[in-house]
N, C-alpha and C positions, 0 to 999 in steps of 0.2 A: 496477589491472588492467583497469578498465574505461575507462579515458580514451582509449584507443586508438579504443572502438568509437564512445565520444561525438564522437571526431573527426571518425571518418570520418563519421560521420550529422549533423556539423556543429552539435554541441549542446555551449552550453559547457560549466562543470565543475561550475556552480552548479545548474543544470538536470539536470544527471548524480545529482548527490546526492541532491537534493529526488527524484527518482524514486523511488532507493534508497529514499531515506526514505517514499515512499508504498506502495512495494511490502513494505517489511519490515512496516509497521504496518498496511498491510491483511491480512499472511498472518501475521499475530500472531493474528489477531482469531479466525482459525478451526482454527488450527494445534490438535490436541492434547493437543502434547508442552509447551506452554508453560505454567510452574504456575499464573501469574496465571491465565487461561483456564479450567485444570481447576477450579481454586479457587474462581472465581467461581462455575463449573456447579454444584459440590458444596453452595456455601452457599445456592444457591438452591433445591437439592434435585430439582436439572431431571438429564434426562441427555441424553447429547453428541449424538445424534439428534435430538433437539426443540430443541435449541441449533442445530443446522447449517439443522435449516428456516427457525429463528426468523433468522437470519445470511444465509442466502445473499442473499436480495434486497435485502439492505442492501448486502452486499459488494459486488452488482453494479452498484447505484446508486452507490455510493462509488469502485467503480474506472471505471465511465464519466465520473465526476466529476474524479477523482484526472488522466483521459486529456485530458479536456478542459483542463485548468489547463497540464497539463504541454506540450499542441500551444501553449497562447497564449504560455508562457514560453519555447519553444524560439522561436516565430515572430517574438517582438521580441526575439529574442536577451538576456537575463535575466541581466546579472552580478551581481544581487544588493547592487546598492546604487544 
């Protein structure tokens, strides 16, 4: 469904994925509803508030990180092997 838009923005299919795949796994990390996440919060006996402060500055390091990887992989055109 999203290969259309990778086209048209000239990014190949391998570059399309690896996104997918850094966006799903950085909004894992703060999501909620995801058990792993509650789970961990519970065994650490923290709650989801002290979690989201302790999280966001990493999140935002890791997605300026995750933007940067993915301009260099789009810009040499990245097929992944």
């Amino acid at each position: 469904m999203l290969q259309p838009i990778a086209d048209v923005l000239g990014m190949t299919q391998q570059v399309l994925i690896t996104a997918i795949g850094f966006g799903g796994g950085l909004g894992n990390l703060i999501t909620p509803t995801l058990g792993v996440t509650v789970g961990s919060i519970a065994l650490a006996k923290a709650n989801f508030s002290s979690w989201i402060k302790f999280m966001m500055p990493l999140f935002v390091i890791w997605t300026i990180v995750g933007a940067i990887i993915l301009y260099y992989l789009a810009s040499i055109g990245w097929v992944g092997y």
